[in-house]
C-alpha positions as protocol buffer text, in pm:
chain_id: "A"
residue {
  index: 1
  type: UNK
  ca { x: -2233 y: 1925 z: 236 }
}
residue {
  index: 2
  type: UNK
  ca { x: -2456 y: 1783 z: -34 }
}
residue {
  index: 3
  type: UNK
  ca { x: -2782 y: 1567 z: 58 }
}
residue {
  index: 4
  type: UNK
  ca { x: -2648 y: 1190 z: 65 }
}
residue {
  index: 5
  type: UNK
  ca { x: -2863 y: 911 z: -92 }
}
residue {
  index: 6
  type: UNK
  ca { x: -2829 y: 562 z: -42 }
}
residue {
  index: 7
  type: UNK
  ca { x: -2873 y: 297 z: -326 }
}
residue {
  index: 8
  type: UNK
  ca { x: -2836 y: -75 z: -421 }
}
residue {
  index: 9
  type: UNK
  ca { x: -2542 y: -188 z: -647 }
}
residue {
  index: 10
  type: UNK
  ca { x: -2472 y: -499 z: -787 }
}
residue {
  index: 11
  type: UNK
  ca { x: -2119 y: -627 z: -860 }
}
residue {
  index: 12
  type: UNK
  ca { x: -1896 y: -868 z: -969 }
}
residue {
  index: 13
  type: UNK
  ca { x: -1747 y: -1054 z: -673 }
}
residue {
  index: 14
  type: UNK
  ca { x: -1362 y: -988 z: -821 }
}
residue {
  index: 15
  type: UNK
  ca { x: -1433 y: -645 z: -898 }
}
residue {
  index: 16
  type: UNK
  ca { x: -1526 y: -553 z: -585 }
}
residue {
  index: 17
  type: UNK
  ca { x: -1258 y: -723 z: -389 }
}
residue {
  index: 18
  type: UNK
  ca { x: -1003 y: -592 z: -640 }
}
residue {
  index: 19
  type: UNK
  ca { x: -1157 y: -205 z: -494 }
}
residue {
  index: 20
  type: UNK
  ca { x: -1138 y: -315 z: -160 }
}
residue {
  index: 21
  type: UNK
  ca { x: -809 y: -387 z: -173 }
}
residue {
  index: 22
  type: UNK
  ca { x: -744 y: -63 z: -320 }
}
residue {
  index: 23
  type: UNK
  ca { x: -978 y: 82 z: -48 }
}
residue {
  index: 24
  type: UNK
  ca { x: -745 y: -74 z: 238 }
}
residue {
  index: 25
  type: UNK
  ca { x: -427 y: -5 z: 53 }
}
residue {
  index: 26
  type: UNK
  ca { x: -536 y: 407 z: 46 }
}
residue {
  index: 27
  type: UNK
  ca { x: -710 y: 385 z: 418 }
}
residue {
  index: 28
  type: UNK
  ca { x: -988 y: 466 z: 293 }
}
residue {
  index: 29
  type: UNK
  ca { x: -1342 y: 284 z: 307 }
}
residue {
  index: 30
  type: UNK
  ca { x: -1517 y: 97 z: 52 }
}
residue {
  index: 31
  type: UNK
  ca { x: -1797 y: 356 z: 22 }
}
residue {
  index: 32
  type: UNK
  ca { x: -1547 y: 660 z: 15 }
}
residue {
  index: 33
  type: UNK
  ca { x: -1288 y: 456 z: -258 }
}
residue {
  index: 34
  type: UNK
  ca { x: -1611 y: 424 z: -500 }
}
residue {
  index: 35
  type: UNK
  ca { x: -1700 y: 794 z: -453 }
}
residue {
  index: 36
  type: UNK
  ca { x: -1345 y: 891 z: -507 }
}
residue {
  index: 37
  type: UNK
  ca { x: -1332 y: 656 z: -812 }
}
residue {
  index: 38
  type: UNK
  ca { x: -1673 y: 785 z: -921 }
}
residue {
  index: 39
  type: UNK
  ca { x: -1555 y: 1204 z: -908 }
}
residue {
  index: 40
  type: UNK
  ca { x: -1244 y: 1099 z: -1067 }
}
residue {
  index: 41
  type: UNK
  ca { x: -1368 y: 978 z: -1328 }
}
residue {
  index: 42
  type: UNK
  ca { x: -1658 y: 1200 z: -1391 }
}
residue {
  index: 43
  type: UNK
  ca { x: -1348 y: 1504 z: -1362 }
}
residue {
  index: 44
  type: UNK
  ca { x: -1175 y: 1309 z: -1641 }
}
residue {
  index: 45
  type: UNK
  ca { x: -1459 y: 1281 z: -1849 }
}
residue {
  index: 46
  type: UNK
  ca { x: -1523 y: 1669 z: -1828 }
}
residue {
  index: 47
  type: UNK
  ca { x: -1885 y: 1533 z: -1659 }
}
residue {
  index: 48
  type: UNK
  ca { x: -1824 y: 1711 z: -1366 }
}
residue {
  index: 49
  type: UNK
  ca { x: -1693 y: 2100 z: -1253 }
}
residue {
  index: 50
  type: UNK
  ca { x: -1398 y: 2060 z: -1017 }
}
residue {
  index: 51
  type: UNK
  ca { x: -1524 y: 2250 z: -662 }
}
residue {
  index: 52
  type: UNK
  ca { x: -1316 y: 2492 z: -541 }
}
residue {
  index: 53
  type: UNK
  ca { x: -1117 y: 2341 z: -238 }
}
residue {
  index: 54
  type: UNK
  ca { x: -1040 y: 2049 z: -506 }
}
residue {
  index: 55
  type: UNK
  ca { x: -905 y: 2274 z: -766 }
}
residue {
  index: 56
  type: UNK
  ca { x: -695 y: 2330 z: -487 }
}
residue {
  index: 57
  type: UNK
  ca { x: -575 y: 1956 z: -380 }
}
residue {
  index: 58
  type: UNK
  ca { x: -582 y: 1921 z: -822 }
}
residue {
  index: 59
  type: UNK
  ca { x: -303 y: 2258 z: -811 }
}
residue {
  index: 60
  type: UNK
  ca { x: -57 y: 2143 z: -533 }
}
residue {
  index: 61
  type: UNK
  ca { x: 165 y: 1860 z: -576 }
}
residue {
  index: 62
  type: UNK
  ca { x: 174 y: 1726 z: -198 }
}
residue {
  index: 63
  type: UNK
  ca { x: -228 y: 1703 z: -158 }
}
residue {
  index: 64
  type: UNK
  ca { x: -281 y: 1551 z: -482 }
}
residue {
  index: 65
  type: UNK
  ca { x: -368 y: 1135 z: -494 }
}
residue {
  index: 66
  type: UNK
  ca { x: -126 y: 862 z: -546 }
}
residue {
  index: 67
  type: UNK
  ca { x: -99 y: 782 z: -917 }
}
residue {
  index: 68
  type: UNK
  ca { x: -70 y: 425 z: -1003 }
}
């Protein structure tokens, strides 16, 4: 597993309730909905490779993440 590193964020009061909520809503925590949120988006962007066991989850229909 890659080295883990803490770090200070601020953020609007809204904004992070509004992620929270989505945290909850996915059973997931807040710390793990923001990384989710971050790799998404990073994927999207073309930022980021996709690693091999989520190429996987990205390929098969059942594993993949809720769209809203």
């Amino acid at each position: 597993m890659a080295e883990r590193k803490s770090f200070l964020m601020r953020v609007d009061r809204e904004l992070l309730d509004a992620v929270q909520r989505w945290a909850n809503d996915d059973l997931r925590s807040l710390n793990a909905q923001i990384e989710f949120l971050l790799r998404r988006s990073l994927q999207q962007a073309g930022r980021q490779r996709t690693a091999p066991d989520e190429r996987r989850v990205a390929d098969d229909p059942e594993l993949k993440e809720p769209s809203l």
